[in-house]
N, CA, C and O of each residue as an XYZ file, in Angstrom:
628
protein
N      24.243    111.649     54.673
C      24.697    110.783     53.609
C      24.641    111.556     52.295
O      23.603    112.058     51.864
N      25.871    111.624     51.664
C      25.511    112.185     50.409
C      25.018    111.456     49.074
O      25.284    110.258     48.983
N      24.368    112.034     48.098
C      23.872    111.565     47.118
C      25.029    111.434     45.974
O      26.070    112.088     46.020
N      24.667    110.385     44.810
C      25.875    110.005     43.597
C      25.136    111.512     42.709
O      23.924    111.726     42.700
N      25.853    112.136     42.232
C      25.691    113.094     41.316
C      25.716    112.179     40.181
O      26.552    111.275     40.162
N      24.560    112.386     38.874
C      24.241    111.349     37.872
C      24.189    113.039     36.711
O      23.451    114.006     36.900
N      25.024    112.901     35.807
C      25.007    114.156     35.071
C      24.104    113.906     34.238
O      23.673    112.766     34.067
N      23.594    115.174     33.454
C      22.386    115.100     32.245
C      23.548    115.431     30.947
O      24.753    115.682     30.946
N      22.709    115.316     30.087
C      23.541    116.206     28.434
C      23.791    117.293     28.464
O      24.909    117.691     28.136
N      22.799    118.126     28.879
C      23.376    119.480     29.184
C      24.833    120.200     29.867
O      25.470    121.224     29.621
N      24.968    119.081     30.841
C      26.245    119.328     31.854
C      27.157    118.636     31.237
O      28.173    118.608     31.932
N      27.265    118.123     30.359
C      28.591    117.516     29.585
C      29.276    118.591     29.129
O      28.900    119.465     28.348
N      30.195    118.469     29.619
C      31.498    119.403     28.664
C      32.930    118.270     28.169
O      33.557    117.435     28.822
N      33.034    118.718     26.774
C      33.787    118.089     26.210
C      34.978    118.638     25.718
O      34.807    119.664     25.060
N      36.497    118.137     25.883
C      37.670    118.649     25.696
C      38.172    117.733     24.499
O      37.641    116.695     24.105
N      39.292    118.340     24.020
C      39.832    117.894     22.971
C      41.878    117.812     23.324
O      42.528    118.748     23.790
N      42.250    116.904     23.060
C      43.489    116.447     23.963
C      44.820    115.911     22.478
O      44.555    115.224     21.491
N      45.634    116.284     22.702
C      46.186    115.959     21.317
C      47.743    114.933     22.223
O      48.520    115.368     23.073
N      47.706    113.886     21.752
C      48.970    113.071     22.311
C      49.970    112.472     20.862
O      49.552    111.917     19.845
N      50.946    112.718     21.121
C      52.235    112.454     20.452
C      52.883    111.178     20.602
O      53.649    111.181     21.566
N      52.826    109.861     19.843
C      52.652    108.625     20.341
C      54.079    107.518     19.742
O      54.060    106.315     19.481
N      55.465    108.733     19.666
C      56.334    108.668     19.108
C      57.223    108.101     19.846
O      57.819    108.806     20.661
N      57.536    106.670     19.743
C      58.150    105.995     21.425
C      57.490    105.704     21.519
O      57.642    104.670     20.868
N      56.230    105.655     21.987
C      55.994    105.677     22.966
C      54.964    104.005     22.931
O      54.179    103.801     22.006
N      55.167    102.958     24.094
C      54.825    101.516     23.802
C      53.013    101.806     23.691
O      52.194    102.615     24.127
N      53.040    100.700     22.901
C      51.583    100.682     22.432
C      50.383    100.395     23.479
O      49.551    101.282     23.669
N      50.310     99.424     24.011
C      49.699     99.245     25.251
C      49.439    100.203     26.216
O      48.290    100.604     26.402
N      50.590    100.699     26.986
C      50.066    101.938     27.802
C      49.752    103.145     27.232
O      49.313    103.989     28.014
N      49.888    103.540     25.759
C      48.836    104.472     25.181
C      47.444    103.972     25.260
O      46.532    104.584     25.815
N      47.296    102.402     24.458
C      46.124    102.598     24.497
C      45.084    102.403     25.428
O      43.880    102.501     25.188
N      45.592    102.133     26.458
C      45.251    102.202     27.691
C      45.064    103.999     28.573
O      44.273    104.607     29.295
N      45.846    104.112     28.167
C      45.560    105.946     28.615
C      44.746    106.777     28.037
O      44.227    107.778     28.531
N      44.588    106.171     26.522
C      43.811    106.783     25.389
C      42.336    106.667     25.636
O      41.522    107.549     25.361
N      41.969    105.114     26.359
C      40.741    104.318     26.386
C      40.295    105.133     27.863
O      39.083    105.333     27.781
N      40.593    105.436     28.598
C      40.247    106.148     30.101
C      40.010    107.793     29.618
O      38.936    108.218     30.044
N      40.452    108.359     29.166
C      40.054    109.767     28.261
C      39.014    109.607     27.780
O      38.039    110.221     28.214
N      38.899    108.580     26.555
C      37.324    108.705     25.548
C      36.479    108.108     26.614
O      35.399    108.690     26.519
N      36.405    107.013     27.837
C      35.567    106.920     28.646
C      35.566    107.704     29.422
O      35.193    107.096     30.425
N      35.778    108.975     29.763
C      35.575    109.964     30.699
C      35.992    109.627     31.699
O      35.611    110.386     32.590
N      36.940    108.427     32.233
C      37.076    107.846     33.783
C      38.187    108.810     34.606
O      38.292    108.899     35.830
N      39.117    109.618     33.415
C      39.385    110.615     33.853
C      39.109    112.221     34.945
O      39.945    113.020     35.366
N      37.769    112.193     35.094
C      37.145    113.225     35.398
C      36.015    112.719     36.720
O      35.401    111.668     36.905
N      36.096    114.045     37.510
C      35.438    113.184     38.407
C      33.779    112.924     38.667
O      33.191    112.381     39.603
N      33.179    113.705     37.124
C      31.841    113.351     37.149
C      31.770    112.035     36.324
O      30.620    111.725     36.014
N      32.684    111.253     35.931
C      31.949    109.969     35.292
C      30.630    109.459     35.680
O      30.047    109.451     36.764
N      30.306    109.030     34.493
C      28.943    108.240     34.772
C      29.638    107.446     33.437
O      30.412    107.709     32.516
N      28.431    105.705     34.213
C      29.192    105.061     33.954
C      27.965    104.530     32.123
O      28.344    103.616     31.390
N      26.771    105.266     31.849
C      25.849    105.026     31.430
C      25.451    106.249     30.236
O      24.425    106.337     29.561
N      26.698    107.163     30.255
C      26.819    108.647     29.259
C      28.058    108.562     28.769
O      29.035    107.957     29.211
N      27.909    109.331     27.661
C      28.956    109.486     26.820
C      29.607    110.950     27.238
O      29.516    112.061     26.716
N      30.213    110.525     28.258
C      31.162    111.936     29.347
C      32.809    111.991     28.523
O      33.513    112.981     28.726
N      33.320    110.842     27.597
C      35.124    111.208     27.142
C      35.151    113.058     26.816
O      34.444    114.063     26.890
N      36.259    112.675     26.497
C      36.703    113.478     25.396
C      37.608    113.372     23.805
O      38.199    112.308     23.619
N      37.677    114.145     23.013
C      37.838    113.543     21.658
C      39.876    113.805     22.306
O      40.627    114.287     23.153
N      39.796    113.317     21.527
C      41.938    112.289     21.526
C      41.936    112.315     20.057
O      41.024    111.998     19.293
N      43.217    112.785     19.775
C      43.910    113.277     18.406
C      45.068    112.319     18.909
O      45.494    112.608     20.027
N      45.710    111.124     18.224
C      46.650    110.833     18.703
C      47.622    110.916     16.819
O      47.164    110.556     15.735
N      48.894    111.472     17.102
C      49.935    112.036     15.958
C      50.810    110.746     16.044
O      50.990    110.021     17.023
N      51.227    110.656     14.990
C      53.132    109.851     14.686
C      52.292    108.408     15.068
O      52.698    107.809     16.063
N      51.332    107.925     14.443
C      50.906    106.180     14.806
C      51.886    105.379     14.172
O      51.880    104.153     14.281
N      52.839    106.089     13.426
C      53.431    104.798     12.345
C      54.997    104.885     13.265
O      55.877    104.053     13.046
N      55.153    105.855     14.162
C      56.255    105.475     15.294
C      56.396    105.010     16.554
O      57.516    104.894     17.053
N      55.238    104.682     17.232
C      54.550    103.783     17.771
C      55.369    102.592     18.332
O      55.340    101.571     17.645
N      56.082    102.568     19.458
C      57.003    101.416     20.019
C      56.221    100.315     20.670
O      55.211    100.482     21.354
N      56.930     98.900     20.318
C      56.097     97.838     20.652
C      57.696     97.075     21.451
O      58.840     97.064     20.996
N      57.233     96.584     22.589
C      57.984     96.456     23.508
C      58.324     94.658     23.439
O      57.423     93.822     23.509
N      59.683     94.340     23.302
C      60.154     92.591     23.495
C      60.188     92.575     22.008
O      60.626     93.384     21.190
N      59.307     90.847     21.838
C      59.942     90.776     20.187
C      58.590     90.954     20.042
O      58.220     89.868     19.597
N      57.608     91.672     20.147
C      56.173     91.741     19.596
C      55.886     91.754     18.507
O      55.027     91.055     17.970
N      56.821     92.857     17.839
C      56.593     92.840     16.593
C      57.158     91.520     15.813
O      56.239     91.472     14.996
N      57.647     90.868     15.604
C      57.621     89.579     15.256
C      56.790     88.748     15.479
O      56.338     88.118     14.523
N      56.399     88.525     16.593
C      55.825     86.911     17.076
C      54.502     87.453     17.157
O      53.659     86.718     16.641
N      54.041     88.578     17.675
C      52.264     88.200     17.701
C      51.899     88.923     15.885
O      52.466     89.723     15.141
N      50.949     88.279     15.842
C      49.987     87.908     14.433
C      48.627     87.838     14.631
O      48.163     87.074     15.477
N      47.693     88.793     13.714
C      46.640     88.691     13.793
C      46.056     87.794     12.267
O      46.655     87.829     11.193
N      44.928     87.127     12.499
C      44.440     85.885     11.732
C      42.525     86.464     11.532
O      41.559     86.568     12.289
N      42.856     86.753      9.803
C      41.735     87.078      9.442
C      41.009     85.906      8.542
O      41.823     84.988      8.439
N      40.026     85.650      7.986
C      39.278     84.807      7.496
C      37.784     85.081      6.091
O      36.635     85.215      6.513
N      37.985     85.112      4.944
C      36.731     85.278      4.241
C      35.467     84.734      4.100
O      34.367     85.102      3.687
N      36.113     83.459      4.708
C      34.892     81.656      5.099
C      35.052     81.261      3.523
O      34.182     80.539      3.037
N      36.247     81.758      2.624
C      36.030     81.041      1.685
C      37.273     79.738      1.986
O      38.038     80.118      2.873
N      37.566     78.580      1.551
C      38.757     77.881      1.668
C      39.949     77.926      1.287
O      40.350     77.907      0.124
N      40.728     78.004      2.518
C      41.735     78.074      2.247
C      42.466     79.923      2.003
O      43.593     80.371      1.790
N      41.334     80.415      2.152
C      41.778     82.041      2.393
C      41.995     82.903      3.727
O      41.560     84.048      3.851
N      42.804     82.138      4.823
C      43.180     82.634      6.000
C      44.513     82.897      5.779
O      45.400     82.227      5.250
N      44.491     84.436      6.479
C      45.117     85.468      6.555
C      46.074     85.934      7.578
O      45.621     86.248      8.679
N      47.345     86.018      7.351
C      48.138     86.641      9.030
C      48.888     87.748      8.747
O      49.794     87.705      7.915
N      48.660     88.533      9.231
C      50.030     89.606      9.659
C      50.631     89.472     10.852
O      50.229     88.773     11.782
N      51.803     90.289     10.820
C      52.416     90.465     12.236
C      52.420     91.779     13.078
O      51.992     92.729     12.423
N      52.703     92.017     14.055
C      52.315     93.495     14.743
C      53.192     94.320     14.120
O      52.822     95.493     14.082
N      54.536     94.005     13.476
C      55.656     94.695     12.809
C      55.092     95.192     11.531
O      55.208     96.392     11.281
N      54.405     94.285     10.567
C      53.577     94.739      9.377
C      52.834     95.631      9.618
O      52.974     96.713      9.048
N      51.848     95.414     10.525
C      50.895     96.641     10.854
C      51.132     98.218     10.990
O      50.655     99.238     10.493
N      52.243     97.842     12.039
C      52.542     99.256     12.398
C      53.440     99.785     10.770
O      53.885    100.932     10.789
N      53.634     99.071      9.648
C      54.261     99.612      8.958
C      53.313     99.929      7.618
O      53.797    100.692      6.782
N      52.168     99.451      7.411
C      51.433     98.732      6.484
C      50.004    100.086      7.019
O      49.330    100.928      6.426
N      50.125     99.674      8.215
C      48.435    100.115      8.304
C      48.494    100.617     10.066
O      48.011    100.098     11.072
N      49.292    101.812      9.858
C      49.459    102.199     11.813
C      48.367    102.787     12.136
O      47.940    102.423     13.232
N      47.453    103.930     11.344
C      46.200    103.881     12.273
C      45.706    102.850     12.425
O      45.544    102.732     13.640
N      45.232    101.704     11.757
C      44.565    100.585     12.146
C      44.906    100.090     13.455
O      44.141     99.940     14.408
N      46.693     99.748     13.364
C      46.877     99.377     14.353
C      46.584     99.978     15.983
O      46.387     99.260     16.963
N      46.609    101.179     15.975
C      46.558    102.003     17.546
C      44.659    101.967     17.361
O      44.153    101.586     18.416
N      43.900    102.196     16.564
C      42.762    101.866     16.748
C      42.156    100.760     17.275
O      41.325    100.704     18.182
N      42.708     99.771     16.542
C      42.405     98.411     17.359
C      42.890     98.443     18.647
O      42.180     97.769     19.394
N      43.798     98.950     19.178
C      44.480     98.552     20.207
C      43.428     99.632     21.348
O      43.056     99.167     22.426
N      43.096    100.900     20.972
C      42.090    101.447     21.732
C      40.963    100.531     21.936
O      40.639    100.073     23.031
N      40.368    100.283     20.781
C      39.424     99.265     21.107
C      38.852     98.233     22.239
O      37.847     98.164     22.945
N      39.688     97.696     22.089
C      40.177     96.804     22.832
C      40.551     97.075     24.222
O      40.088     96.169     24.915
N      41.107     97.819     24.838
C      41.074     98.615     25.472
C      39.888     99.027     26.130
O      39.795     98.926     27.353
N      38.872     99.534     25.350
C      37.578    100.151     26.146
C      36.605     99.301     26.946
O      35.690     99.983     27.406
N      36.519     97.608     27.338
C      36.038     97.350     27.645
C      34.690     96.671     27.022
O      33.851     97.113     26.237
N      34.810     95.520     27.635
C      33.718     94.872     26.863
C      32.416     94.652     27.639
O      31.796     93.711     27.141
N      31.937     95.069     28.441
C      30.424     95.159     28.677
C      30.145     96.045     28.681
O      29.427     96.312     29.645
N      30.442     97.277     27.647
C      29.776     98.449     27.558
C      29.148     98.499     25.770
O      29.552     98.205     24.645
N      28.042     99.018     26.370
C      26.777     98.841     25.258
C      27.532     99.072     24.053
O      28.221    100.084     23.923
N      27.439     98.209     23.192
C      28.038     98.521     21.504
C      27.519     99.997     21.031
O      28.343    100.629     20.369
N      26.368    100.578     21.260
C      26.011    101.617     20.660
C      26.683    102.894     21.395
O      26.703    103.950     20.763
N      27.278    102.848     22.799
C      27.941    103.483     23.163
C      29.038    103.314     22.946
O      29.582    104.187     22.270
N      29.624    102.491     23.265
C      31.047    102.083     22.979
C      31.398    103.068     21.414
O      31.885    104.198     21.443
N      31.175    102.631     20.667
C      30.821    103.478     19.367
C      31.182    104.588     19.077
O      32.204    104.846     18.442
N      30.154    105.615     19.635
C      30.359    106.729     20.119
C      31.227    107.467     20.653
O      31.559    108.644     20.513
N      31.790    106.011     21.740
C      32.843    106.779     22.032
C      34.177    106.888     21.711
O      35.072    107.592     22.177
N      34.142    105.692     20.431
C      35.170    105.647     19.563
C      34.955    106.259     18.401
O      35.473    105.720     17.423
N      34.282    107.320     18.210
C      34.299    108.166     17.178
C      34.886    109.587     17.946
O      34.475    110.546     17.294
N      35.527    109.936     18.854
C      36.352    110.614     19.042
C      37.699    110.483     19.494
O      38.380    111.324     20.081
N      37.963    109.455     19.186
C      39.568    109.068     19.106
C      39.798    109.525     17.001
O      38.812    109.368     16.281
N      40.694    109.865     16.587
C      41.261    110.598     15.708
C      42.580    110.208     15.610
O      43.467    110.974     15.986
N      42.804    109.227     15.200
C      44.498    108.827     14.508
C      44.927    109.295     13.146
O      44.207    109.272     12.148
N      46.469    109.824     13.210
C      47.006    109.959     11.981
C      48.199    109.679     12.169
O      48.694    109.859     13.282
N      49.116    109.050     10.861
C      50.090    108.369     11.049
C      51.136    109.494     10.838
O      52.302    109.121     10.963
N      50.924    110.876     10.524
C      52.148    112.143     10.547
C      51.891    112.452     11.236
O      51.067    111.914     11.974
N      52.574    113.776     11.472
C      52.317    115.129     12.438
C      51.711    115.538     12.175
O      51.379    116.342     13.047
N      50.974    115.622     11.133
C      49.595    116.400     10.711
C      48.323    116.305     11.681
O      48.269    115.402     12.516
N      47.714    116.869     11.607
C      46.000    116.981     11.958
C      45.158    118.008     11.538
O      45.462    119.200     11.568
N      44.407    117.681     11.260
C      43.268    118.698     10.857
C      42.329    119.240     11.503
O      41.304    119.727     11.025
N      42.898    119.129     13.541
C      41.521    119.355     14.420
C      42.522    120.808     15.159
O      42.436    121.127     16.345
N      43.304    121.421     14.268
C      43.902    122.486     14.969
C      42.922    124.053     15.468
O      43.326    124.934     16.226
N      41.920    124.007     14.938
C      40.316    125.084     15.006
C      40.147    124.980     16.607
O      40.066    125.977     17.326
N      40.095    123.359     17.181
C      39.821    123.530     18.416
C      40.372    123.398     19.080
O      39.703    122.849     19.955
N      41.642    123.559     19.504
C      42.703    123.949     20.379
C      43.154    123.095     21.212
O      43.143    123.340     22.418
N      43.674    121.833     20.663
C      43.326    120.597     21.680
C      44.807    121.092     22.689
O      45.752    121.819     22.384
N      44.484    120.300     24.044
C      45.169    120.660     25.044
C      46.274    119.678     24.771
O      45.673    118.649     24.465
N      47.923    119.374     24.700
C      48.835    118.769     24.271
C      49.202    117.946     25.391
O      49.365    118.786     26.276
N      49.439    116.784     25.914
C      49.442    115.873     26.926
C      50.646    114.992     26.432
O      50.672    114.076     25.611
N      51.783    115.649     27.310
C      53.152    115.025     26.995
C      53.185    113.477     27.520
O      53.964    113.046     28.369
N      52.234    112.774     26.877
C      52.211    111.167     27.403
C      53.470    110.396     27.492
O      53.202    109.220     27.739
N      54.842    110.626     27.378
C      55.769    109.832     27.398
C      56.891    110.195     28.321
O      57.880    109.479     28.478
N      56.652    111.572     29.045
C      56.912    112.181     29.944
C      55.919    111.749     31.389
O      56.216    112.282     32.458
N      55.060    111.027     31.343
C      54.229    110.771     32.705
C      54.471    110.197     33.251
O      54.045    110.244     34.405
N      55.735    108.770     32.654
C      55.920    107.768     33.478
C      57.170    107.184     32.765
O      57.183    107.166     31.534
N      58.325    106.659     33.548
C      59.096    106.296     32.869
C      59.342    105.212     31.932
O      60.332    104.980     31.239
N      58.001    104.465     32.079
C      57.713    103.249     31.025
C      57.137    103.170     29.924
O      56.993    102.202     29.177
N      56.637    104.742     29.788
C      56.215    104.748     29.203
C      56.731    105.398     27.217
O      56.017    105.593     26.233
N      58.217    105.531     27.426
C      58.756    105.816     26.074
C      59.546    104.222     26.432
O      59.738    103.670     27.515
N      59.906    103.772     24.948
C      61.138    103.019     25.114
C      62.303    103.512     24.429
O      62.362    104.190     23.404
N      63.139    103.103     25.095
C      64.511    103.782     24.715
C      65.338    103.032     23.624
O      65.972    101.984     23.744
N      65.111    104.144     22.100
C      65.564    103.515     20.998
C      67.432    103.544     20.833
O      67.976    103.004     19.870
């Protein structure tokens, strides 16, 4: 019978992955994005370490949202003072505030019975910017043609 291999800190090795998110629908990024920073990618996961890797994701403000999404769904914020509730739409966002938007959407994404203090962690290596720019070019992130993996995954403008 073999034993579960349970990794230490030492045996962590961490990669750096740069995805291009131009087209490409929001959901199955952040769904592809959220399996990377949880390490579920790799076949030492553990489900109790911080095993991801850091994700550079480029172009958040071109970011395709699939049907009429961008119209009809709305997020609803609140100060608890009266009468100060708040809506945007997914169309505002992505135009207004696109890292926010693909951040949240990772978020969300990662699962909710995993410890807040991890969880955390492991959303401090996701890295959004709404150009082509980045500033993590020192460590050589590996380029992961995400809209090329599957055919659902660009939409066709």
């Amino acid at each position: 019978m073999a034993a579960t291999k349970s990794l230490k800190k030492s045996e962590l090795e961490t990669k750096w992955y740069l995805i291009d998110a131009t087209d490409c629908t929001l959901g199955r990024l952040a769904a592809y994005t959220a399996n990377i920073l949880r390490g579920k990618n790799k076949p030492t996961w553990t489900p109790n370490m911080d095993c991801g890797d850091h994700v550079i994701i480029i172009n958040a403000n071109k970011v395709a949202l699939s049907g009429k999404k961008a119209d009809k769904v709305k997020f609803f914020w609140h100060s608890l003072w009266t009468g100060s509730i708040k809506e945007r739409t997914l169309g505002q966002m992505r135009e207004e505030k696109p890292v926010k938007l693909v951040e949240n959407a990772v978020k969300r994404m990662m699962g909710r019975r995993t410890a807040v203090a991890l969880a955390n962690k492991r959303l401090n290596k996701l890295h959004v910017y709404a150009g082509a720019e980045h500033k993590h070019t020192a460590q050589q992130p590996i380029v992961i043609d995400f809209a090329s993996l599957n055919r659902k995954n660009k939409r066709g403008q």
